[in-house]
DOKEKE-133128 format. One record per atom (N, C-alpha, C, O): x, y, z; residue in three letters. Coordinates in steps of 0.02 Angstrom, whole numbers, plus 50000, padded with zeros to 5 digits. Example, Ala and Ser with C-alpha at 12.3 -4.5 7.8 and 13.67 -1.06 7.14 Angstrom:
506604971650390ala
506154977550390ala
506604983550390ala
507124983450423ala
506424988850354ser
506844994750357ser
506455000250394ser
506705005750402ser
end
This chain:
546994890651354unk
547224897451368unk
547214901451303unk
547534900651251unk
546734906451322unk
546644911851241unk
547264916451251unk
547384919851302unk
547754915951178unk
548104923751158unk
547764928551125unk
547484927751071unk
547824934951168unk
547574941351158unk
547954944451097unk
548554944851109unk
547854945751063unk
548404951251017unk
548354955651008unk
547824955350977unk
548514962351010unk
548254968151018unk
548704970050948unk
549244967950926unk
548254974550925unk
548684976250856unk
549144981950863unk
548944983550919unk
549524985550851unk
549984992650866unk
549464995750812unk
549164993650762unk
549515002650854unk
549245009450787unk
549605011750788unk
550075012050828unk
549385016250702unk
549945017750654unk
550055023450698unk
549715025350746unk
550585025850674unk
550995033850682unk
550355038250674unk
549775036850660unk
550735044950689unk
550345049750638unk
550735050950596unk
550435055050561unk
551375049850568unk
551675048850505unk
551215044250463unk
550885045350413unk
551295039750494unk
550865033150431unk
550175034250413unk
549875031750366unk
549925039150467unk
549045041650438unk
549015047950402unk
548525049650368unk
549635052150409unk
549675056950356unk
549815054450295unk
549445056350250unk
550285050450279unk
550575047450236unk
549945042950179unk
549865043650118unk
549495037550239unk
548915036450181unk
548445040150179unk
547975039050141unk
548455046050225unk
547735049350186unk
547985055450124unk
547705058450077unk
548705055250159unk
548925061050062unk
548985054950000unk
548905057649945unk
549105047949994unk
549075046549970unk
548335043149927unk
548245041749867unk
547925042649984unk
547135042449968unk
546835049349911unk
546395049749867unk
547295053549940unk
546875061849918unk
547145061549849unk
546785063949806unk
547865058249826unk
548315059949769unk
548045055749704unk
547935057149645unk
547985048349756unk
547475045649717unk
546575046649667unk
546365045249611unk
546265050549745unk
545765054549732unk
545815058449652unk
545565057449596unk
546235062849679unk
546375069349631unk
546585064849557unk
546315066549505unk
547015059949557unk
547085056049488unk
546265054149450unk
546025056549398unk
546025049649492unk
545505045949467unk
544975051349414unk
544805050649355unk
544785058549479unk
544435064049440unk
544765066949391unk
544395071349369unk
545295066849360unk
545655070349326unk
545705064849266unk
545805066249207unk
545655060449284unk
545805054249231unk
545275052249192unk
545335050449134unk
544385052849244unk
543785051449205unk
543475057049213unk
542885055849228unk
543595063349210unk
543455070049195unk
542855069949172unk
542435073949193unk
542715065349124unk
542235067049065unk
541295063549096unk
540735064749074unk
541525058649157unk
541075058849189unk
540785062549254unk
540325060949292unk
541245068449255unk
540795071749325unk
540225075549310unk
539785076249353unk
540175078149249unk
539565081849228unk
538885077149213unk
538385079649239unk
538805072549186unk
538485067449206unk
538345062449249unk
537915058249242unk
538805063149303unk
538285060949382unk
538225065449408unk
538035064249465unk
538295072549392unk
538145078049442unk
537425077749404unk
536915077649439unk
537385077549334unk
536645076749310unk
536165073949342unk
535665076349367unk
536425066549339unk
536065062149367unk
535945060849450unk
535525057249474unk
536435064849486unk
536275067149563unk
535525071749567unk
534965070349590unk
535745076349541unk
535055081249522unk
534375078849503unk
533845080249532unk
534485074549441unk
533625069349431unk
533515065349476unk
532935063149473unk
533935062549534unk
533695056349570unk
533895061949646unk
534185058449688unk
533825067149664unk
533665073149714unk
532905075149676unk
532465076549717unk
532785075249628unk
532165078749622unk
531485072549618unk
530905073649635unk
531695067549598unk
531225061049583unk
531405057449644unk
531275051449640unk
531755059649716unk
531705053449741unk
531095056949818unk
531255054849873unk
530755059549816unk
530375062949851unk
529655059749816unk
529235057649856unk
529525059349743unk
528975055849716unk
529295049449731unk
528755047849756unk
529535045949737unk
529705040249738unk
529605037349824unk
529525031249830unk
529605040349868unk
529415040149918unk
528565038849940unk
528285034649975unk
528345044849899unk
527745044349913unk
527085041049862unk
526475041349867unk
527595037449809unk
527325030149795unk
527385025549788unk
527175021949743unk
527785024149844unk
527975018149880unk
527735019549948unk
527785014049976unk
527585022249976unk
527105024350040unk
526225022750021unk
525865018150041unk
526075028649972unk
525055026949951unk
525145020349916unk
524605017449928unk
525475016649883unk
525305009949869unk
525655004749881unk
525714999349853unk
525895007149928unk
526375000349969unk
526754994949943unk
526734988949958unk
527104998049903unk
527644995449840unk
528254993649873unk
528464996249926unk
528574988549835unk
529364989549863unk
529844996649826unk
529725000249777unk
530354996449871unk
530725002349834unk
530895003549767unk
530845009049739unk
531214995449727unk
531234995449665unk
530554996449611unk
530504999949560unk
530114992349642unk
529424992749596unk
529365003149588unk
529365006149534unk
529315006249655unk
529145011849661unk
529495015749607unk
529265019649566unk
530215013449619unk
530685019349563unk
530445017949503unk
530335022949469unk
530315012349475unk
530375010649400unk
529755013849384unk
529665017349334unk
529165012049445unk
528575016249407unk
528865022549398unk
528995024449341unk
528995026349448unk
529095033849434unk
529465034949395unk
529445040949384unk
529975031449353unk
530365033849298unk
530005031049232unk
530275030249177unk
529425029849245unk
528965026549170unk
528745032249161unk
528825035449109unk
528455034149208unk
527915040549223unk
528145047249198unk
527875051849167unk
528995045549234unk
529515052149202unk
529565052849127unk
529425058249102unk
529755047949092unk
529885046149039unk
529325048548987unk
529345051248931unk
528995046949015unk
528095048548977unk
527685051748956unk
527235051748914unk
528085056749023unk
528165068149029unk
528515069048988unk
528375073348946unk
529075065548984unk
529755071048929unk
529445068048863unk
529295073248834unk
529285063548827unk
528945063448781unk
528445066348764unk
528385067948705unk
527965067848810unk
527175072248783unk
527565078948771unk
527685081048715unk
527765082348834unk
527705087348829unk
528215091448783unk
528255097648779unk
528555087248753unk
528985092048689unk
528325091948627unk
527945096548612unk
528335086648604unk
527625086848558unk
527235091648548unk
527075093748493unk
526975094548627unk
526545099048647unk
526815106148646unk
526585110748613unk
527325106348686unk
527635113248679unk
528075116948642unk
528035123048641unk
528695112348595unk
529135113848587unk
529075116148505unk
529485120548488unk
528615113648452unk
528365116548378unk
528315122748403unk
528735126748381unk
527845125048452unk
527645134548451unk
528085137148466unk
528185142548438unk
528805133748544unk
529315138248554unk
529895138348505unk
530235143248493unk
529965132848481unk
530655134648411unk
530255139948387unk
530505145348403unk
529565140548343unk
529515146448316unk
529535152448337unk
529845157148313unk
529075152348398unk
529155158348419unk
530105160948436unk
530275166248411unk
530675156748482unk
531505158148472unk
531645159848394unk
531885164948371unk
531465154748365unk
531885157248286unk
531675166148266unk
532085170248245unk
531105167148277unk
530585174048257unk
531165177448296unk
531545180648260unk
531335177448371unk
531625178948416unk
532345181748409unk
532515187648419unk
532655177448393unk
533125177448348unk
533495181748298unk
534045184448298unk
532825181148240unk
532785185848172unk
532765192548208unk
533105197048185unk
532365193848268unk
532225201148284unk
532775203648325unk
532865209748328unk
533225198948363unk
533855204148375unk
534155202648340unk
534735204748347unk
534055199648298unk
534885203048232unk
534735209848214unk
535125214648213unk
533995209548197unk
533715217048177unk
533795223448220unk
533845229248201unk
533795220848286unk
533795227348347unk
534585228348355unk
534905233548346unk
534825221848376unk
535855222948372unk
536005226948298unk
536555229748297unk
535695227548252unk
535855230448187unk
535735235348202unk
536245238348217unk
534895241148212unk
534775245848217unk
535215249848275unk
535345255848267unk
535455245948340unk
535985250248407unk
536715252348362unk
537005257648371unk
536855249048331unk
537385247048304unk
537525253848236unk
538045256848223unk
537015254148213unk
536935258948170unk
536875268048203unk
537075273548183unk
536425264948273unk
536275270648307unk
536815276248342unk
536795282348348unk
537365270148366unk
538005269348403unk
538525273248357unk
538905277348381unk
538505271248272unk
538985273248254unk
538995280448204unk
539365282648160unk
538505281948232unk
538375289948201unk
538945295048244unk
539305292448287unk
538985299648235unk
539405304048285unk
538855307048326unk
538255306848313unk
539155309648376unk
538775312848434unk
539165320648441unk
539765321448429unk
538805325048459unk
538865331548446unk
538685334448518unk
538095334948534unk
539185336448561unk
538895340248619unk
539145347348636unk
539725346648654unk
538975353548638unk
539285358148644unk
539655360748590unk
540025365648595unk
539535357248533unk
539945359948472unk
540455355248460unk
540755356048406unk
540675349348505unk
541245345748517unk
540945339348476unk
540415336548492unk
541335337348423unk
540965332248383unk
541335323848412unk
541915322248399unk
540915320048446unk
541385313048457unk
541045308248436unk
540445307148435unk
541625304848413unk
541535298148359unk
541725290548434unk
542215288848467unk
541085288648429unk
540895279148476unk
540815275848440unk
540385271648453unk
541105275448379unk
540925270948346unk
541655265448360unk
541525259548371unk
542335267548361unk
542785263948371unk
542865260948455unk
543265256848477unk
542245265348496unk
542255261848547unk
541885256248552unk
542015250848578unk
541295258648516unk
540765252648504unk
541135246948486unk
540845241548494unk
541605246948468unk
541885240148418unk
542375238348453unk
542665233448430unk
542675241648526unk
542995239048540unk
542665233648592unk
542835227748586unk
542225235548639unk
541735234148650unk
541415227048648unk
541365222448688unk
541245227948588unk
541085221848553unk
541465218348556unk
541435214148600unk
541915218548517unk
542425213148524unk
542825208348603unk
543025202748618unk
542745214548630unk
542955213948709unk
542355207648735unk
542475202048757unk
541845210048725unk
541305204648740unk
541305197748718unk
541235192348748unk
541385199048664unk
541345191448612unk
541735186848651unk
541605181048669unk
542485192248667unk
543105186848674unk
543175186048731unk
543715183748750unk
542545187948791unk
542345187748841unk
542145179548864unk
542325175148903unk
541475181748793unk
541075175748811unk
541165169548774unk
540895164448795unk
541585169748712unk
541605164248691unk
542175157848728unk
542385153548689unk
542355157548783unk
542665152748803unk
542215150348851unk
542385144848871unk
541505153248886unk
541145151748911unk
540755146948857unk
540795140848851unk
540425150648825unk
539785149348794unk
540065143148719unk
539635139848690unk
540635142948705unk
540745139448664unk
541045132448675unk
540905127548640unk
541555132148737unk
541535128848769unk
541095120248805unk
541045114148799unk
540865127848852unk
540235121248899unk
539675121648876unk
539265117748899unk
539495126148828unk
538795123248806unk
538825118248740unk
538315115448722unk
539555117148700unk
539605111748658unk
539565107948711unk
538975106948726unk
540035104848753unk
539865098548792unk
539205098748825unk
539055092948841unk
538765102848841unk
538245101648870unk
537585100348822unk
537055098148844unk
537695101948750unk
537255098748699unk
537555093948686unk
537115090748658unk
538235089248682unk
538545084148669unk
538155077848733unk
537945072148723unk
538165081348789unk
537765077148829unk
537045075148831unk
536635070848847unk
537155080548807unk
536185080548804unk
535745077148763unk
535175075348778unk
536105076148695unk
536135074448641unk
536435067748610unk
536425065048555unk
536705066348669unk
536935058348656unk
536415054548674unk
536115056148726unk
536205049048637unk
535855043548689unk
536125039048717unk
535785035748757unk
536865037148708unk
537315035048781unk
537305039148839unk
537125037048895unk
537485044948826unk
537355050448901unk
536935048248933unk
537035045948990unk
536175048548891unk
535505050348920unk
535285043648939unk
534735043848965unk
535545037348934unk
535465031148968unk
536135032249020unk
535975032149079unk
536785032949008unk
536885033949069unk
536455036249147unk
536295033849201unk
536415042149109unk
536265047549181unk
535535044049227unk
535395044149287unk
535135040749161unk
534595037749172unk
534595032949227unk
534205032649274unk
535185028749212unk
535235021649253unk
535575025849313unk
535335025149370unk
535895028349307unk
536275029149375unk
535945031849422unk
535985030249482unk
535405038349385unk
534915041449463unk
534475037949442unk
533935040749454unk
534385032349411unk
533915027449451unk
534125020049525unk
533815017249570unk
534735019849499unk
535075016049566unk
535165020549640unk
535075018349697unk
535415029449617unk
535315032549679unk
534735032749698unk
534655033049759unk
534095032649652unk
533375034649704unk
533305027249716unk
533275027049778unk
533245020449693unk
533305016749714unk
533665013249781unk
533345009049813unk
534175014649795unk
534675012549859unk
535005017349880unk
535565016249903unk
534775023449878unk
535115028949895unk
534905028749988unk
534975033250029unk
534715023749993unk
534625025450098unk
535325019450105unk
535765021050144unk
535365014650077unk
535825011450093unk
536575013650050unk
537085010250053unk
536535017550027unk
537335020450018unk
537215026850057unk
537805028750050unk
536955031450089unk
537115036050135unk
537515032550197unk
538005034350231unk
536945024350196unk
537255022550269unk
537995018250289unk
538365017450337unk
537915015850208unk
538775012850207unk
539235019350187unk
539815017350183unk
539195027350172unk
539435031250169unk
539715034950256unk
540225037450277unk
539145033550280unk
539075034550361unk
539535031050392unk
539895033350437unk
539555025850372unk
539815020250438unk
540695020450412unk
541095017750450unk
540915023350353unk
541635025750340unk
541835029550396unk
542435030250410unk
541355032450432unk
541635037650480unk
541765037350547unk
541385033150572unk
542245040550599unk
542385034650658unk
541375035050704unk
540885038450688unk
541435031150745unk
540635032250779unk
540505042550808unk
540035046550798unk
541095043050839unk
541105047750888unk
540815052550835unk
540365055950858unk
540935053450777unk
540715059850723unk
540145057350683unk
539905060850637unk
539925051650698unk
539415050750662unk
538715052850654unk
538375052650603unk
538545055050721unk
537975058950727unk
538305064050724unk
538335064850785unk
538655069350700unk
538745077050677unk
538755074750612unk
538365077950576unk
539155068750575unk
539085068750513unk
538105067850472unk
537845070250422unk
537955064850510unk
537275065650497unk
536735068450505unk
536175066450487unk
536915074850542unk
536545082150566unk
536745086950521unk
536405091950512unk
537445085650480unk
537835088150417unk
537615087850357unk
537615092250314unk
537395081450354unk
537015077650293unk
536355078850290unk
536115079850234unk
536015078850334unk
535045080850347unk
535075088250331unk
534615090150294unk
535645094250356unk
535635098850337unk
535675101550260unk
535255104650227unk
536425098950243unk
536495099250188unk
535905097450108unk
535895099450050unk
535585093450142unk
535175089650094unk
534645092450110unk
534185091250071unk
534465097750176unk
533735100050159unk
533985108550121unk
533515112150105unk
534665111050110unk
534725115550085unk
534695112849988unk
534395116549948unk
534875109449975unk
534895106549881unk
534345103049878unk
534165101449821unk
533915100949940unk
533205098049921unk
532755106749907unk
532405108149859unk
532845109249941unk
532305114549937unk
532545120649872unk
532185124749844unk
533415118949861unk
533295121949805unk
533275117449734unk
533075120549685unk
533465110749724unk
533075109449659unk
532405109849644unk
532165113749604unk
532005104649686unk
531125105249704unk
530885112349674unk
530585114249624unk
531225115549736unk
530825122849757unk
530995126049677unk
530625130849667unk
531375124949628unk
531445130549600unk
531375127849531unk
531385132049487unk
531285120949512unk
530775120149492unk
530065120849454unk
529845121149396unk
529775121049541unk
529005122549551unk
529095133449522unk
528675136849492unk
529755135349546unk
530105143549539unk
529645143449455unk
529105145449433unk
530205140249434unk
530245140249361unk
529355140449316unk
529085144049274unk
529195135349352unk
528505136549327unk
528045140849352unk
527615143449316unk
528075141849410unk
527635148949410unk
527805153549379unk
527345157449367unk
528295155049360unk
528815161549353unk
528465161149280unk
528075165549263unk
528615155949239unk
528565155149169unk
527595156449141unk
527425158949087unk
527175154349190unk
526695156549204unk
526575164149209unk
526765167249159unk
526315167849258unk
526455171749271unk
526615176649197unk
526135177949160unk
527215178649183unk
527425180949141unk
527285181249058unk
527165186249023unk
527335173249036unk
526925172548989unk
526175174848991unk
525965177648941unk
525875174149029unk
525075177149033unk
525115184249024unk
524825187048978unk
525605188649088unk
525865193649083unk
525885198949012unk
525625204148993unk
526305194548993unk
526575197348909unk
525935197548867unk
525765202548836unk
525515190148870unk
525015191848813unk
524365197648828unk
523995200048786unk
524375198848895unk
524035203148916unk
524145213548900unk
523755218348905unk
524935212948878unk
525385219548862unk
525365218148830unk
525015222048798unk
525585211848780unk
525785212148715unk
526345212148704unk
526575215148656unk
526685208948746unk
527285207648738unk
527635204648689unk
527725198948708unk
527875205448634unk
528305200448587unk
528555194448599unk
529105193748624unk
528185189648583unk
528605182848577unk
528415181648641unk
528905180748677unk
527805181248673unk
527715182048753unk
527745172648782unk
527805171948843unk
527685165348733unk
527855161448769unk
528645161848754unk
528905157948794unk
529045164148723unk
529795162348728unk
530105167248769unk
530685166748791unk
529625172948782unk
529955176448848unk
529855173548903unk
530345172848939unk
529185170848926unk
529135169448990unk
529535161648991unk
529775160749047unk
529665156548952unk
530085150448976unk
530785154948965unk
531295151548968unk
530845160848955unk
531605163148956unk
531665166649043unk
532145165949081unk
531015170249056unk
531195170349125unk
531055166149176unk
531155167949234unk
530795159449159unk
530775154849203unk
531265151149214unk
531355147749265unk
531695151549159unk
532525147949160unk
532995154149206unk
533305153649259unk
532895159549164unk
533355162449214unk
533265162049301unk
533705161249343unk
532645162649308unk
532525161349393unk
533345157449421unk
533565159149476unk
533615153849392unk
534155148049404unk
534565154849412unk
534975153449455unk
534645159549399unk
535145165249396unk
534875170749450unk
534585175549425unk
534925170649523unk
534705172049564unk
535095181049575unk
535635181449604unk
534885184749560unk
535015193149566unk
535445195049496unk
535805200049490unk
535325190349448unk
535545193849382unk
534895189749325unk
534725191449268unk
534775186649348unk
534035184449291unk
533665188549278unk
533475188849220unk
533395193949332unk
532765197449318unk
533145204349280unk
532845207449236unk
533835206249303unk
534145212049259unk
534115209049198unk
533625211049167unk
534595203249153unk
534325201749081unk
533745198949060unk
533665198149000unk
533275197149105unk
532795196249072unk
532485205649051unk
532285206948995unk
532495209049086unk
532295216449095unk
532625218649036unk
532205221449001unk
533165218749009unk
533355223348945unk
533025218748903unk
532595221548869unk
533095211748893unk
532855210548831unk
532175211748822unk
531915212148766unk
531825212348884unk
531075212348866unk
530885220848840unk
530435222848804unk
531415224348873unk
531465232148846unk
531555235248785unk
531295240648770unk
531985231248744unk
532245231348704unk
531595229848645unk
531295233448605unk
531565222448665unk
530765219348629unk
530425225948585unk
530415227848526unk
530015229348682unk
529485231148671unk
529705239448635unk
529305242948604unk
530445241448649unk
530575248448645unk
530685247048545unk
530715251948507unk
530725241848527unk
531055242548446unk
530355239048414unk
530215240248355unk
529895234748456unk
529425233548398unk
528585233448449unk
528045230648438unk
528815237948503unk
528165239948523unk
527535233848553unk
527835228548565unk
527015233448564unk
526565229148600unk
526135226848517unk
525905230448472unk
526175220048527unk
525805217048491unk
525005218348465unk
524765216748411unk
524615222448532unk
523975224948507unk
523755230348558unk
523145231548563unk
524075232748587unk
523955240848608unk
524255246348572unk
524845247348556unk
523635250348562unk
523775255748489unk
524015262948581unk
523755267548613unk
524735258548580unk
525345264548603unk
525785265548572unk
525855261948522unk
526265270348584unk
526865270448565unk
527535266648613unk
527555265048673unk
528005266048562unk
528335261148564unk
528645260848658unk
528665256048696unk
528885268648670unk
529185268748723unk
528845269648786unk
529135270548840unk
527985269248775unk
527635267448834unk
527365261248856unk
527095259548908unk
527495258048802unk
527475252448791unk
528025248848832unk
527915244548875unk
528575251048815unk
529355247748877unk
529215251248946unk
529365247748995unk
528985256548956unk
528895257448996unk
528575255049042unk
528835253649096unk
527845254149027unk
527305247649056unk
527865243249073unk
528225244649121unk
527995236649027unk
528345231549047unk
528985232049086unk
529225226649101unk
529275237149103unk
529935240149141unk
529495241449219unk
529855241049268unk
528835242849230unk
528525244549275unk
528225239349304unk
528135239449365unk
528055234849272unk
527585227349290unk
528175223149320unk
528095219549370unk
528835223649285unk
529155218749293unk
529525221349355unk
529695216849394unk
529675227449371unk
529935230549439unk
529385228749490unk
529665227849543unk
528635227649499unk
528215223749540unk
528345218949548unk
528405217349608unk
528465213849496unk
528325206149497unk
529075205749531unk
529125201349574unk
529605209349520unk
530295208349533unk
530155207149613unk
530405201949635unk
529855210449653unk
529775212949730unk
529425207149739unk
529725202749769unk
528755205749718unk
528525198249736unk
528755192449725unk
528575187549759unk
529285191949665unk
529665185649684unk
530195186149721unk
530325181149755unk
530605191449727unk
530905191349799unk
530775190649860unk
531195187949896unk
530175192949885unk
529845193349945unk
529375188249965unk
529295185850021unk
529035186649907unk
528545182249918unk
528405173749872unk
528155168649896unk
528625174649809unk
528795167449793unk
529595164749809unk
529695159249837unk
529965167849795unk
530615163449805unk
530665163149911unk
531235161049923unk
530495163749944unk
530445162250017unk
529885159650014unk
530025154950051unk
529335158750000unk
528805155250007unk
528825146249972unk
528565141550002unk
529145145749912unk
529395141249869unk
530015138749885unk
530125132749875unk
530275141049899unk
531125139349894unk
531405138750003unk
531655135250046unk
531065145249987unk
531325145150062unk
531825148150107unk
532285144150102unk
532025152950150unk
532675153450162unk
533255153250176unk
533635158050185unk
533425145950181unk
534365140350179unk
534315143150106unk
534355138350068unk
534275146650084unk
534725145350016unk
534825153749988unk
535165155149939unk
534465158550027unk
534435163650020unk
535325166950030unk
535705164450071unk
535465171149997unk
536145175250009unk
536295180849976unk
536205183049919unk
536605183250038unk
536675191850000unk
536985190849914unk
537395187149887unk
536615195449894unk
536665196149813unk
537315197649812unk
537415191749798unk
537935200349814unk
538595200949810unk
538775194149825unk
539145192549779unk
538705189149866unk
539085184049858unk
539035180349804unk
539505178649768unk
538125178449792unk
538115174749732unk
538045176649684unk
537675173249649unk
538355182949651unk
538685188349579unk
539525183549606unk
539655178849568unk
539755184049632unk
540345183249648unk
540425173349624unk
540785170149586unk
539875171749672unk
539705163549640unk
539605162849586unk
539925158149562unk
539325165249555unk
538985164649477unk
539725163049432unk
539845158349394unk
540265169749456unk
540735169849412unk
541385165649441unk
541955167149421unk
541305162049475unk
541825156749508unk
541415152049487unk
541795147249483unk
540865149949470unk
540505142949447unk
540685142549375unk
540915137449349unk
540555149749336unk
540635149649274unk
541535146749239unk
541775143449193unk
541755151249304unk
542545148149276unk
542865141749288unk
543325139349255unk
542555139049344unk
542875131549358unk
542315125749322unk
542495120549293unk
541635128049331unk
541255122249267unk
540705126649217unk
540295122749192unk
540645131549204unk
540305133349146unk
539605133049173unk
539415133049232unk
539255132849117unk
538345134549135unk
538155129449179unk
537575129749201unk
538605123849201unk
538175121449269unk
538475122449327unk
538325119649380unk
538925126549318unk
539185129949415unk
538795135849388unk
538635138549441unk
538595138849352unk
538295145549354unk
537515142749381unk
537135145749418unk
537455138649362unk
536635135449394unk
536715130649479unk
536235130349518unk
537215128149490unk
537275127649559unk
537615132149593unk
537685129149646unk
537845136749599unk
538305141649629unk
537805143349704unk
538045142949761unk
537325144649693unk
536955147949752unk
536915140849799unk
537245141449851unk
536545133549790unk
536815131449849unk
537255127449873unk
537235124449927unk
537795127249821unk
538445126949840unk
538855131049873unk
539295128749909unk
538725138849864unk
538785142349925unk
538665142149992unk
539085142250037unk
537775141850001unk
537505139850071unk
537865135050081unk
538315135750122unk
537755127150036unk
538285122250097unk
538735124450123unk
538735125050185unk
539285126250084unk
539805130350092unk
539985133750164unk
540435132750204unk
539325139250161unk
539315141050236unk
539235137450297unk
539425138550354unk
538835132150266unk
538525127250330unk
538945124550354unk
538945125050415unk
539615119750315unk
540005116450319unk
540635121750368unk
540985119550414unk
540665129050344unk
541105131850366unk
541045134050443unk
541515134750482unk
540365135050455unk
539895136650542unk
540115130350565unk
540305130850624unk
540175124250543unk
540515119250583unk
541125118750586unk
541315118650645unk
541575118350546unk
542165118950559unk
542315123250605unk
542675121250650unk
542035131550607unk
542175136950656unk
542205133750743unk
542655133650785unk
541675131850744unk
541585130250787unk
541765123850817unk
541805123150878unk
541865118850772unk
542385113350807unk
542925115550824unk
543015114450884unk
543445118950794unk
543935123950798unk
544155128250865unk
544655128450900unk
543665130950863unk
543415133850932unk
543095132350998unk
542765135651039unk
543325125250993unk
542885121851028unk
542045123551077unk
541845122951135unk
541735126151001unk
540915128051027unk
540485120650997unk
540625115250971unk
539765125451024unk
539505117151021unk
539355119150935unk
539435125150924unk
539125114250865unk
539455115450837unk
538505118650789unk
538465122650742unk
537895115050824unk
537375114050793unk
536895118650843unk
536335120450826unk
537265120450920unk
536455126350968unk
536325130250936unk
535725131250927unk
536935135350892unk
536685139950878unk
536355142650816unk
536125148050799unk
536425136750790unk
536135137950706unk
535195138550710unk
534865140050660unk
534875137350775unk
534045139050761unk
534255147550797unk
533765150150769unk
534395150150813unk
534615159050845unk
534755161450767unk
534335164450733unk
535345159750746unk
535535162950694unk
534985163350649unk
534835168650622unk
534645157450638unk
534205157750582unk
533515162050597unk
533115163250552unk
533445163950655unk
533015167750687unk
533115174650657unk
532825177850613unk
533705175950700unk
534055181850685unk
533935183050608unk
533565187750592unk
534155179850570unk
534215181750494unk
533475181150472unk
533385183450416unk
532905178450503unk
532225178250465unk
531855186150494unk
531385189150470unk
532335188050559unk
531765194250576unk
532035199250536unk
531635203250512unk
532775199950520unk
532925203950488unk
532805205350417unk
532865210650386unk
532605199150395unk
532215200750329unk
531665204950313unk
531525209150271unk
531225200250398unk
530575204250373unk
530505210950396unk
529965213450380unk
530965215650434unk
531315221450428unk
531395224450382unk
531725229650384unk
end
């Protein structure tokens, strides 16, 4: 004769009780090894962008998964070595040149600024505004910029870091199908297929924007650099890898890339067109208001795609909530940490509300693609 035992379940006291204590715990652990979230968020990012090659060579040569990764991180490895060799002698010079010339142009505004101004007979002195100004800025930006970009050359710059980050998105592109699925199976069955219509989503919104922007970066950097030597643009490869980085700065990249390139051409004119100085900014103020419309319209939706697209007021608003809770790398994920954001929040709405939680997201996305092309 078999005894049955049936176990008692807990309260909902006792399941509130360990999941605030799960969360308290949570919140300790991150607070305690702080110093590693910026380096697996690194290393999330290299093994999201290498694990798509890693797929598809272990598919054309019918590799196991490990053989596949290690090739592709030989291969990786092999790139970041050539291509500093190759590129990086001409761009220090051309930045340092870069450099020397806005000290020279911040000198000449500065000088320009603190003359008096005369209107109507009424004589006014900007020079004590100028300076306040200034200062206002500095003490703006130096808790940003002094900050997280020491720890982010401290990381960068370590070769403990850079074997960290190494090994670790090489174990995620390596077994990253079997920790989604022991991540999965944490969850009761009944939510498990929404949790993984959650996850396919989520992951085709941060797949299409690391990849996609990327591939952004180098056209962009293309493009532009050719651009410049064609005007005569000053310093035209350290402008164009300056606007191929900004691309990462989605409705404020192309405004600073635009003054400085203004500035460039308005204080030291085109390298070999016998113009003057201010038709010269002008041209490049005019080229770059074109190219501005085609990468809005036509490379960043063509490349990137639109899950990641959002009204420009939110992600100005993102930019400066990324900047304040992690510095230059929430200012570089902000945009699709937003979209998830939304994605995650269209479900909740609608669990909430008891709607269904995934019909209506191909309508909406309809809706929002005709109105674009509107």
């Amino acid at each position: 004769m078999s005894v049955t035992s049936v176990r008692p379940r807990w309260s909902s006291n006792v399941k509130l009780g360990v999941a605030g204590s799960l969360l308290v715990l949570g919140v300790y652990v991150l607070f305690r090894f702080s110093l590693l979230i910026i380096p697996l968020i690194l290393a999330a990012i290299l093994a999201y962008i290498l694990s798509p090659l890693t797929g598809l060579v272990q598919t054309r040569l019918r590799m196991s998964r490990g053989w596949a990764t290690g090739l592709v991180y030989l291969i990786f490895l092999g790139v970041l070595s050539v291509v500093p060799i190759v590129l990086v002698p001409s761009l220090v010079d051309q930045l340092r040149s870069l450099n020397l010339d806005f000290q020279t142009i911040i000198h000449s505004i500065e000088t320009f600024l603190s003359r008096p101004v005369v209107i109507g007979g009424v004589r006014f002195d900007i020079s004590e505004l100028v300076r306040q100004t200034e200062s206002s800025m500095r003490g703006a930006a130096e808790p940003l910029f002094g900050q997280t970009l020491g720890l982010a050359v401290d990381v960068l710059t370590s070769l403990v870091w850079i074997i960290f980050i190494l090994v670790v998105s090489f174990y995620l592109v390596k077994d990253g199908a079997r920790l989604t699925e022991w991540l999965e199976s944490l969850f009761p069955p009944d939510l498990r297929q929404d949790v993984r219509r959650l996850r396919e989503d989520v992951n085709a919104i941060w797949s299409a924007f690391f990849r996609g922007q990327l591939v952004l970066v180098v056209v962009v950097a293309v493009i532009i650099t050719v651009g410049g030597f064609v005007v005569g643009l000053p310093f035209a490869l350290a402008m164009g890898v300056l606007a191929g980085l900004l691309e990462f700065l989605p409705s404020l990249g192309h405004g600073i890339w635009l003054v400085i390139a203004a500035l460039l051409t308005l204080f030291r004119g085109s390298t070999w067109l016998p113009l003057p100085n201010w038709i010269v900014a002008l041209i490049v103020v005019g080229l770059h208001s074109v190219f501005q419309q085609v990468d809005l319209n036509i490379l960043i939706p063509t490349i990137i795609g639109r899950r990641v697209r959002l009204h420009p007021l939110v992600v100005i608003l993102g930019i400066v909530a990324g900047a304040t809770l992690a510095g230059v790398l929430g200012i570089f994920l902000a945009a699709p940490t937003i979209a998830s954001m939304r994605l995650l929040g269209r479900y909740l709405q609608a669990r909430l509300f008891d709607l269904e939680p995934f019909s209506l997201e191909p309508t909406l996305e309809l809706a929002r693609e005709t109105a674009d092309q509107d």
